[in-house]
SEVOGU-915045 format. One record per atom (N, C-alpha, C): residue number from 1; atom name; x, y, z. Coordinates in nm, 4 decimals. Example, Ala and Ser with C-alpha at 12.3 -4.5 7.8 and 13.67 -1.06 7.14 Angstrom:
<sites>
{site 1, "N", {1.3190, -0.5690, 0.7800}}
{site 1, "CA", {1.2300, -0.4500, 0.7800}}
{site 1, "C", {1.3200, -0.3300, 0.7800}}
{site 2, "N", {1.2850, -0.2250, 0.7080}}
{site 2, "CA", {1.3670, -0.1060, 0.7140}}
{site 2, "C", {1.2900, 0.0030, 0.7870}}
</sites>
This chain:
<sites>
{site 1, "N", {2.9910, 0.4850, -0.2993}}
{site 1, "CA", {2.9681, 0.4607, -0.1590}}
{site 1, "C", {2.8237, 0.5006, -0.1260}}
{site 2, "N", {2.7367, 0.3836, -0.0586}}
{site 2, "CA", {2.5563, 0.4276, -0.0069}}
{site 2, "C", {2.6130, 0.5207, 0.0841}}
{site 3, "N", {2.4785, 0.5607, 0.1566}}
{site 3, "CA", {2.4388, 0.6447, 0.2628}}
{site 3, "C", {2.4657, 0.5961, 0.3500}}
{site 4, "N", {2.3981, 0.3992, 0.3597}}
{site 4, "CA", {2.3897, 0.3661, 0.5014}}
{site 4, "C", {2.3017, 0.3176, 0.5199}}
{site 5, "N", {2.1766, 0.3941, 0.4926}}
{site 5, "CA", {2.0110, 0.4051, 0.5391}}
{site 5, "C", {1.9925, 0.2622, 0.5247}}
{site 6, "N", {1.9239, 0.1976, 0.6410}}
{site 6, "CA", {1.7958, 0.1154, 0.5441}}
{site 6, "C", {1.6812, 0.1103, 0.4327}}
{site 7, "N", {1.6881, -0.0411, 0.4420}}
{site 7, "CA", {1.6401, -0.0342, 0.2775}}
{site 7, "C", {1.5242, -0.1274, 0.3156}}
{site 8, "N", {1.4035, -0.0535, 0.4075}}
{site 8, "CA", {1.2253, -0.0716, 0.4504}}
{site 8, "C", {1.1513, -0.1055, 0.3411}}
{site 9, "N", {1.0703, -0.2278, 0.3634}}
{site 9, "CA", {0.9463, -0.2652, 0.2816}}
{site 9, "C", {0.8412, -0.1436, 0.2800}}
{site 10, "N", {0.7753, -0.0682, 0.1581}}
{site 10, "CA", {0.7126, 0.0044, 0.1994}}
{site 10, "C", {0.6040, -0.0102, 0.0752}}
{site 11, "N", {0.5132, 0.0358, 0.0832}}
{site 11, "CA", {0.3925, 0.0794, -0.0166}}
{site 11, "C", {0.3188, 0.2108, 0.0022}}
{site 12, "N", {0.2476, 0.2211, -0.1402}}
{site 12, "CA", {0.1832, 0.3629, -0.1088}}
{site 12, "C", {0.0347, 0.3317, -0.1793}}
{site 13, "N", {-0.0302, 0.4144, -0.1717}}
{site 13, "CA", {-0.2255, 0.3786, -0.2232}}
{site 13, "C", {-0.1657, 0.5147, -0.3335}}
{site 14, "N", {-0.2378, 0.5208, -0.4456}}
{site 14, "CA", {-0.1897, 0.6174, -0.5885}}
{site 14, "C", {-0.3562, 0.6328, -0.5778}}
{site 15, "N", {-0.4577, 0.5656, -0.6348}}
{site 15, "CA", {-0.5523, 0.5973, -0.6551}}
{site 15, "C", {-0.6555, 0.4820, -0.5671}}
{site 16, "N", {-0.7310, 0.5434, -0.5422}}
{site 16, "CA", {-0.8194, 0.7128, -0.5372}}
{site 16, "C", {-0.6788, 0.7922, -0.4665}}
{site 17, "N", {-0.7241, 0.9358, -0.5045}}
{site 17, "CA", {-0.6431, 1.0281, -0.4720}}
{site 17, "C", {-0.7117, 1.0590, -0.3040}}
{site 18, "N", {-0.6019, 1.0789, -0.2133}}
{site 18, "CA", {-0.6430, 1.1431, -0.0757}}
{site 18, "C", {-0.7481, 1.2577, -0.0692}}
{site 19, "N", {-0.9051, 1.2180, -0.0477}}
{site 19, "CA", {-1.0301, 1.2799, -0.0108}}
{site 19, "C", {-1.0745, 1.3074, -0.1392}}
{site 20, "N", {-1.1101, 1.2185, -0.1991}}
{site 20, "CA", {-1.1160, 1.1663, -0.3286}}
{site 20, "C", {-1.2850, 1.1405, -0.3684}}
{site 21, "N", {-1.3432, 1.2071, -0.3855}}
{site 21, "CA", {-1.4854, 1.1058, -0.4406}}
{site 21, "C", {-1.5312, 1.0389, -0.5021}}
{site 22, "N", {-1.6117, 0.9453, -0.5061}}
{site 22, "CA", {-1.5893, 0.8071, -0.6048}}
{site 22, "C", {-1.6948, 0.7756, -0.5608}}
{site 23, "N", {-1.7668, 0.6749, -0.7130}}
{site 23, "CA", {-1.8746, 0.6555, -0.6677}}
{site 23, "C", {-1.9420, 0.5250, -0.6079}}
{site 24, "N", {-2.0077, 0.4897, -0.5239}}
{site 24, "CA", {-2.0508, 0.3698, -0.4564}}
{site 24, "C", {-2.0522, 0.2601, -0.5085}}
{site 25, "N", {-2.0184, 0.1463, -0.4677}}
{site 25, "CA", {-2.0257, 0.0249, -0.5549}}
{site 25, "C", {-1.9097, -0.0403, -0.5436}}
{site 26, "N", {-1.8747, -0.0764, -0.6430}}
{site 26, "CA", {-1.7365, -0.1354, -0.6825}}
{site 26, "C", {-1.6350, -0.0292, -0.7069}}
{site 27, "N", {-1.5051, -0.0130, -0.6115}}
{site 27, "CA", {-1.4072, 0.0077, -0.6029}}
{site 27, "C", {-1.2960, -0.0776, -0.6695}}
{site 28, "N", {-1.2060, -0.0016, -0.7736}}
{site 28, "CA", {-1.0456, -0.0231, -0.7412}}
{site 28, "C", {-0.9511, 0.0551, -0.7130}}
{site 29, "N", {-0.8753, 0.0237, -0.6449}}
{site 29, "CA", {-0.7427, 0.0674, -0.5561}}
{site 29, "C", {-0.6492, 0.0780, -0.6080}}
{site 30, "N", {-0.5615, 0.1300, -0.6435}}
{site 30, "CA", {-0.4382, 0.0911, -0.6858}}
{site 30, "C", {-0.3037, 0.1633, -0.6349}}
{site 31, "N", {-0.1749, 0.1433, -0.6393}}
{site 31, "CA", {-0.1001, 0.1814, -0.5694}}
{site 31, "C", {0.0263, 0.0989, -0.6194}}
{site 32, "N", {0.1532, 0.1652, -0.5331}}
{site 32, "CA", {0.2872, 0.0646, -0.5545}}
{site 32, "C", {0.3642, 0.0336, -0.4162}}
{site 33, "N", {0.4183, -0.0618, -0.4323}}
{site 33, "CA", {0.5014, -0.1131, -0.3175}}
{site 33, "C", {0.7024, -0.1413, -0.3686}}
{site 34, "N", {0.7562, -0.1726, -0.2861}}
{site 34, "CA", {0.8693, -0.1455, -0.2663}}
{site 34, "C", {0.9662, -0.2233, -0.1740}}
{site 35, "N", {1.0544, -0.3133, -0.2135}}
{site 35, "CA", {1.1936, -0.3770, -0.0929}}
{site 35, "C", {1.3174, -0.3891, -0.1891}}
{site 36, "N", {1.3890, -0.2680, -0.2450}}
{site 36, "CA", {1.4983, -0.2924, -0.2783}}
{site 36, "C", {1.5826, -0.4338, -0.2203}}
{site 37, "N", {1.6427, -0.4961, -0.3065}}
{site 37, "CA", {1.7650, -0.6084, -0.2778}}
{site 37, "C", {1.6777, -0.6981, -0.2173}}
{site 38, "N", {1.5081, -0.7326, -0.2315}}
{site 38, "CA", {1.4774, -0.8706, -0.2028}}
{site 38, "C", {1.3321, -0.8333, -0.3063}}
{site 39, "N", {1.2577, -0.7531, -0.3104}}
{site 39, "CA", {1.1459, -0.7531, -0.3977}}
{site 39, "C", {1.0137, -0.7545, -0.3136}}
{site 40, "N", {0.9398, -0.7654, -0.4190}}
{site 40, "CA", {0.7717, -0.7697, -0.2901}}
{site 40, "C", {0.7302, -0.9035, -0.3621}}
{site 41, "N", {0.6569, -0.9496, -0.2271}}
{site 41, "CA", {0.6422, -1.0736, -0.2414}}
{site 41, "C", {0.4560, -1.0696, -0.2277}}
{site 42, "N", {0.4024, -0.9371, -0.1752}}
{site 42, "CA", {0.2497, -0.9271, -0.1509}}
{site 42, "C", {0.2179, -0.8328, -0.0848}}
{site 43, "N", {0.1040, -0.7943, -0.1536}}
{site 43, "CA", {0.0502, -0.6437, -0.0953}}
{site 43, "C", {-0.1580, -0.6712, -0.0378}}
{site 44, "N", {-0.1270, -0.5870, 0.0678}}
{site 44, "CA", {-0.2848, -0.6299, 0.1248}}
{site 44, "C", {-0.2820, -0.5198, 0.1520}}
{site 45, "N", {-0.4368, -0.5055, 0.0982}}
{site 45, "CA", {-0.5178, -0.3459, 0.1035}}
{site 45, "C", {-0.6437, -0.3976, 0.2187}}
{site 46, "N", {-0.6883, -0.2763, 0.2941}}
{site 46, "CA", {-0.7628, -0.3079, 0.3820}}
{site 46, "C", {-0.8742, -0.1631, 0.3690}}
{site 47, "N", {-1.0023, -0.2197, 0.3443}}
{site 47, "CA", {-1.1408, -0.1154, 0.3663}}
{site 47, "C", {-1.1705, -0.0707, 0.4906}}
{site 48, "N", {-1.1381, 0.0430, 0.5810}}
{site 48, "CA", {-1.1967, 0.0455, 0.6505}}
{site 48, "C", {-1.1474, -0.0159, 0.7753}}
{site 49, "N", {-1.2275, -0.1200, 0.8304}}
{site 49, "CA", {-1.1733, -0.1815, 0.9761}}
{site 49, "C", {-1.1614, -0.3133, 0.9015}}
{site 50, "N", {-1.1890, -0.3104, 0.7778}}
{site 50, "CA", {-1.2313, -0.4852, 0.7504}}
{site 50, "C", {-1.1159, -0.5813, 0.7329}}
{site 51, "N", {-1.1388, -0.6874, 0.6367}}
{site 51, "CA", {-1.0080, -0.8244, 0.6761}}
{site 51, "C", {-0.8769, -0.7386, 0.5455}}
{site 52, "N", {-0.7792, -0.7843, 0.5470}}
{site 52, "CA", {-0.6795, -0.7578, 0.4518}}
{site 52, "C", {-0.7110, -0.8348, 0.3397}}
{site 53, "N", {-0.7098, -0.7444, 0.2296}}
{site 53, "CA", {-0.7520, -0.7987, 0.0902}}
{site 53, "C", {-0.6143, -0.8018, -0.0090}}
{site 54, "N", {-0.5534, -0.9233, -0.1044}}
{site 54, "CA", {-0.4742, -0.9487, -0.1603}}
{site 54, "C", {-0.4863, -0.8876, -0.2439}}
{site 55, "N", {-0.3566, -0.7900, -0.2738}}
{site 55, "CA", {-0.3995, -0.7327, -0.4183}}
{site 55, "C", {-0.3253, -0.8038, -0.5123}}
{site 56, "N", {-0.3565, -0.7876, -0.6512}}
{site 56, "CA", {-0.3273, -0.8226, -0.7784}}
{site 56, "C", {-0.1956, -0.7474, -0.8058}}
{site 57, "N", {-0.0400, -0.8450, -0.8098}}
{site 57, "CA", {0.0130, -0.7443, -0.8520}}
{site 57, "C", {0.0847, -0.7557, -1.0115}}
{site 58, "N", {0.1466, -0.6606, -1.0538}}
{site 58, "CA", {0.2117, -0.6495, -1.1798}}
{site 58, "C", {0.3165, -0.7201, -1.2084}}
{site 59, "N", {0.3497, -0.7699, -1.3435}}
{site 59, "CA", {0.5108, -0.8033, -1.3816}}
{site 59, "C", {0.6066, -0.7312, -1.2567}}
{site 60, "N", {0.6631, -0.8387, -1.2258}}
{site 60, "CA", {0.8085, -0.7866, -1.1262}}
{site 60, "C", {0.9335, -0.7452, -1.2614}}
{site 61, "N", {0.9563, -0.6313, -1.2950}}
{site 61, "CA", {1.0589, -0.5955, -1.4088}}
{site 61, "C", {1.2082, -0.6316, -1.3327}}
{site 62, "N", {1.2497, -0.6233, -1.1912}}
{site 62, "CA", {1.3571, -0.6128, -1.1460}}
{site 62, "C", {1.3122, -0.6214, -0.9442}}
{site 63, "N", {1.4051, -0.7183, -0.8736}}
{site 63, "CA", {1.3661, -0.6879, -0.7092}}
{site 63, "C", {1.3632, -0.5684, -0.6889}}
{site 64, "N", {1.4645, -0.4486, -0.7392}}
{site 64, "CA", {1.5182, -0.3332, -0.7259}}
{site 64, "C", {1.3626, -0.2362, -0.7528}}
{site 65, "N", {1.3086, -0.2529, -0.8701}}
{site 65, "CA", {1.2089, -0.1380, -0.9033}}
{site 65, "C", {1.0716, -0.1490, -0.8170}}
{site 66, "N", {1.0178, -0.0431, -0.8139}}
{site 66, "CA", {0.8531, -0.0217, -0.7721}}
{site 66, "C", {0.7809, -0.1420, -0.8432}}
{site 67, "N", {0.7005, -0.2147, -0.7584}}
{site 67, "CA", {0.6031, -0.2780, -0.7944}}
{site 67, "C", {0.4414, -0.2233, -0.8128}}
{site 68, "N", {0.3834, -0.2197, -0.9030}}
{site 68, "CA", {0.2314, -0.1728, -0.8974}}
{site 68, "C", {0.1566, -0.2632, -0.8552}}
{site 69, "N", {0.0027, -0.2698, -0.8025}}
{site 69, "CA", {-0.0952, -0.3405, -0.7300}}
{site 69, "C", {-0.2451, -0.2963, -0.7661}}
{site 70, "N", {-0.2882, -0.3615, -0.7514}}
{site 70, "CA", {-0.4667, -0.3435, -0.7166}}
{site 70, "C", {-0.5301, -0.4159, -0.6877}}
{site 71, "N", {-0.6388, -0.3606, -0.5883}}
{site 71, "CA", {-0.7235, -0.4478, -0.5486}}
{site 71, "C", {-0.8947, -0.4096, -0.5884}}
{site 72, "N", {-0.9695, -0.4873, -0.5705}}
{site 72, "CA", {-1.0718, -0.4456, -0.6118}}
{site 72, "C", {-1.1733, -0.4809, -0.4919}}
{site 73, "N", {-1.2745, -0.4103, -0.4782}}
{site 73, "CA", {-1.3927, -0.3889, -0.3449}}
{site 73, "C", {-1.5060, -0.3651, -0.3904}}
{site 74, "N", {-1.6088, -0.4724, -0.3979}}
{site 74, "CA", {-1.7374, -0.4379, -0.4061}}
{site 74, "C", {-1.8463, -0.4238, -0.3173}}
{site 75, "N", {-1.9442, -0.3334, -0.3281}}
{site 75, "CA", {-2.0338, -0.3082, -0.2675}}
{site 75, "C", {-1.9441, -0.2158, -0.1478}}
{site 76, "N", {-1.9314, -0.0904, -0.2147}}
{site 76, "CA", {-1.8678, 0.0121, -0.0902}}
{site 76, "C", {-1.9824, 0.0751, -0.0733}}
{site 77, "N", {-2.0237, 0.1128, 0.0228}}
{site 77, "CA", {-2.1463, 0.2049, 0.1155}}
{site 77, "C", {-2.1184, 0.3491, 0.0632}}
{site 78, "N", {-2.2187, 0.4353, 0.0414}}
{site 78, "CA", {-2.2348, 0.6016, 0.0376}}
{site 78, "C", {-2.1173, 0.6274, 0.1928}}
{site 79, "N", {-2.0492, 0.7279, 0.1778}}
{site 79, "CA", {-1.9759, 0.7622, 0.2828}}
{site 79, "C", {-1.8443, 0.7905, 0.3027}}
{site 80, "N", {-1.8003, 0.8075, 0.4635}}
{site 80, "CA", {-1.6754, 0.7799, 0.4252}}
{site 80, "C", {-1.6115, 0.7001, 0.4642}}
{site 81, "N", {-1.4570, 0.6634, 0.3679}}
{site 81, "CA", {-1.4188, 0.5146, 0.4321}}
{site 81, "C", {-1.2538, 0.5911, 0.4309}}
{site 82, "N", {-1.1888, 0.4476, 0.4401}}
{site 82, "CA", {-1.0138, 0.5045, 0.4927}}
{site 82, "C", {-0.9803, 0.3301, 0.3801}}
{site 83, "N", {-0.9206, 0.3783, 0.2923}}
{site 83, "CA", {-0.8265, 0.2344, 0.2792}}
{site 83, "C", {-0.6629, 0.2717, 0.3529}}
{site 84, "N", {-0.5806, 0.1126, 0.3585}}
{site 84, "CA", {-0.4983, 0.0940, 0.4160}}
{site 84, "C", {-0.3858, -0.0074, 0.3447}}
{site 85, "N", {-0.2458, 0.0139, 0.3412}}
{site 85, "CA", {-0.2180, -0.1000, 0.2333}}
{site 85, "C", {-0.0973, -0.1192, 0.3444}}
{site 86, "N", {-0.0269, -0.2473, 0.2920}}
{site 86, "CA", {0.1024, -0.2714, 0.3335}}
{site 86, "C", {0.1529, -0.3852, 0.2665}}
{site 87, "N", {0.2776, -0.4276, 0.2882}}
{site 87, "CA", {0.3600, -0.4852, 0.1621}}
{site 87, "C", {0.4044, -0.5922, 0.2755}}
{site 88, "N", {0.4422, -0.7133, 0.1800}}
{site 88, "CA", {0.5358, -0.8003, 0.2643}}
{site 88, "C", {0.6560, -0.8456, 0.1292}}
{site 89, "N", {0.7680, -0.8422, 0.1638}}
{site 89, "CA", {0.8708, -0.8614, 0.0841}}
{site 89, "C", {0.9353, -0.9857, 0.0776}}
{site 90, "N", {0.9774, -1.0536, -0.0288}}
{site 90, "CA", {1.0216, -1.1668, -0.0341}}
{site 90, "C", {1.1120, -1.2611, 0.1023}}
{site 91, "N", {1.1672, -1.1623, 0.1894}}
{site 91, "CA", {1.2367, -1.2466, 0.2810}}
{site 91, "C", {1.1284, -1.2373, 0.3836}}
{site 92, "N", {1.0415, -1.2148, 0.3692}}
{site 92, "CA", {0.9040, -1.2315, 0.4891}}
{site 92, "C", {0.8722, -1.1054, 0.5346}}
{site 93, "N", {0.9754, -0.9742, 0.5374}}
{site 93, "CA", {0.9361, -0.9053, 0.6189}}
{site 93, "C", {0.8022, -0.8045, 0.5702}}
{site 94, "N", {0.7240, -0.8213, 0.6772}}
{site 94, "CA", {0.5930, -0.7443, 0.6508}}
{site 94, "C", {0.6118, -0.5885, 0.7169}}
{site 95, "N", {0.5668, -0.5024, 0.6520}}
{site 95, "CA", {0.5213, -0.3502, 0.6433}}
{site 95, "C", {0.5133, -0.3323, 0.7942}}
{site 96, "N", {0.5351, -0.2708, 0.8542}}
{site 96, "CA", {0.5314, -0.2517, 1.0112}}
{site 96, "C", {0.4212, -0.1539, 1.0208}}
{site 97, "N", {0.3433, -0.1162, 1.0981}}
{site 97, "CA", {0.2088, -0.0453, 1.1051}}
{site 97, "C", {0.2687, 0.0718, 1.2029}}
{site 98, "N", {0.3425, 0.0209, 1.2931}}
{site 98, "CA", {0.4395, 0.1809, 1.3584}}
{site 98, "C", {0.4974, 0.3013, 1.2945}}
{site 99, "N", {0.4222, 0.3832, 1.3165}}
{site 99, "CA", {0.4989, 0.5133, 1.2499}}
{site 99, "C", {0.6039, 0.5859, 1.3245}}
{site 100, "N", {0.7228, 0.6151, 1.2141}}
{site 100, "CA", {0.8040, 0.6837, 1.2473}}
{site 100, "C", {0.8839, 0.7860, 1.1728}}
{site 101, "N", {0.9071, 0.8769, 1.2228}}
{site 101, "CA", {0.9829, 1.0027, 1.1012}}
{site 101, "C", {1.0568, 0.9465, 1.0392}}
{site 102, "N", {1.1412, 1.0035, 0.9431}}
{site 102, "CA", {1.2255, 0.9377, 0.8326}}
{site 102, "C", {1.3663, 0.9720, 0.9375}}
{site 103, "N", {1.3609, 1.0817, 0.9271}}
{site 103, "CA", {1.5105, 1.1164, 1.0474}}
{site 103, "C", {1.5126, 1.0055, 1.1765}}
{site 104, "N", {1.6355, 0.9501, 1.1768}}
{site 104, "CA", {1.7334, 0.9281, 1.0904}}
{site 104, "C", {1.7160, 0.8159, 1.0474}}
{site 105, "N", {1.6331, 0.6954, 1.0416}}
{site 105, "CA", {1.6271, 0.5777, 1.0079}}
{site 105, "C", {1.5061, 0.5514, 0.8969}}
{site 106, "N", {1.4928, 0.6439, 0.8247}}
{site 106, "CA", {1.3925, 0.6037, 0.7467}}
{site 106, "C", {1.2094, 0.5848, 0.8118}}
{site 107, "N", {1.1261, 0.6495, 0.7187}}
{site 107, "CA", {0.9745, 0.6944, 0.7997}}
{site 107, "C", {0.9735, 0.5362, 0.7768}}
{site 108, "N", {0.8607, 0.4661, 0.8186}}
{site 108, "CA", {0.7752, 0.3518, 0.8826}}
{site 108, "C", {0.6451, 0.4087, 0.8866}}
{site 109, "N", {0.5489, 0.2747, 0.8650}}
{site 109, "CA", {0.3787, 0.2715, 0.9037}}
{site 109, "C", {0.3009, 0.2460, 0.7759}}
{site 110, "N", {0.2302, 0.2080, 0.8080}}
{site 110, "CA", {0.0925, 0.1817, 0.6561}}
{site 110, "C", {0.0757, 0.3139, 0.6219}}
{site 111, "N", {0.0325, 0.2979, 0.4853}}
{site 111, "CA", {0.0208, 0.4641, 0.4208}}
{site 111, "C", {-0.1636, 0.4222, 0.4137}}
{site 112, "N", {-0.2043, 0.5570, 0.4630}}
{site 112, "CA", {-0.3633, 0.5123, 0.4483}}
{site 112, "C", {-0.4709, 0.6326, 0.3663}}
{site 113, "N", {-0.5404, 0.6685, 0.3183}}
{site 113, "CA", {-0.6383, 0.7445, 0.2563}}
{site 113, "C", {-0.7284, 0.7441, 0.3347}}
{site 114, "N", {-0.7979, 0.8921, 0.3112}}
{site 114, "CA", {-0.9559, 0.8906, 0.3335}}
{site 114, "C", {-1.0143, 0.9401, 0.1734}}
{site 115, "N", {-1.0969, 0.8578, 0.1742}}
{site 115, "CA", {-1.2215, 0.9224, 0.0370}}
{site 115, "C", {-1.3507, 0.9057, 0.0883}}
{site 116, "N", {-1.4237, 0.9471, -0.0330}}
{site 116, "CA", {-1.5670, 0.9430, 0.0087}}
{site 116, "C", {-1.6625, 0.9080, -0.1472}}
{site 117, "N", {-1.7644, 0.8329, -0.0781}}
{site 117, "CA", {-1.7986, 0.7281, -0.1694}}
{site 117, "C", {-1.9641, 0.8101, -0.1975}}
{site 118, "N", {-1.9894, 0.8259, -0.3091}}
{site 118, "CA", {-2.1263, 0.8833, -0.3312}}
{site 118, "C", {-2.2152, 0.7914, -0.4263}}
</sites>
């Protein structure tokens, strides 16, 4: 017998690590996403304020398991920046940008980083 809970499209950023330094230039991102009982269908990473960038993703082994991703960014500025990711899952539904605690319905929102680029 489940819990109950919903079962939320979600993703996370893995590397760079949160306040992370790295050096200027060409960036990659990488990270995993997630929609038990439908799969991920696409993950967009975002620099900053800028447009949503498609990431590259991995063999799908199963709808059920973690999917891995990356994206790649060139010409990042000395400084600091924020990436941003979110997932859209095979039945359409996209990553909701609203945050919310996990109690009782499961957390919600883009998972985002700050690093800094030298």
């Amino acid at each position: 017998m489940g819990c109950g809970g919903p079962i939320l499209v979600a993703s996370r950023i893995e590397v760079p690590k949160p306040l992370a330094t790295v050096s200027a230039g060409e960036l990659r991102a990488g990270g995993t996403a997630w929609a038990q009982r439908s799969g991920i269908e696409r993950v967009e990473v975002r620099l900053d304020d800028g447009d949503w960038t498609e990431a590259t993703l991995a063999e799908e082994v199963t709808i059920d398991t973690w999917r891995q991703w990356r994206a790649d960014f060139s010409e990042v500025e000395p400084g600091s920046h924020t990436l941003t990711v979110r997932a859209t899952d095979k039945d359409g539904n996209v990553q909701t940008a609203k945050r919310r605690d996990s109690i009782p319905n499961s957390a919600t929102g883009h998972h985002h980083i700050q690093f800094r680029a030298e």
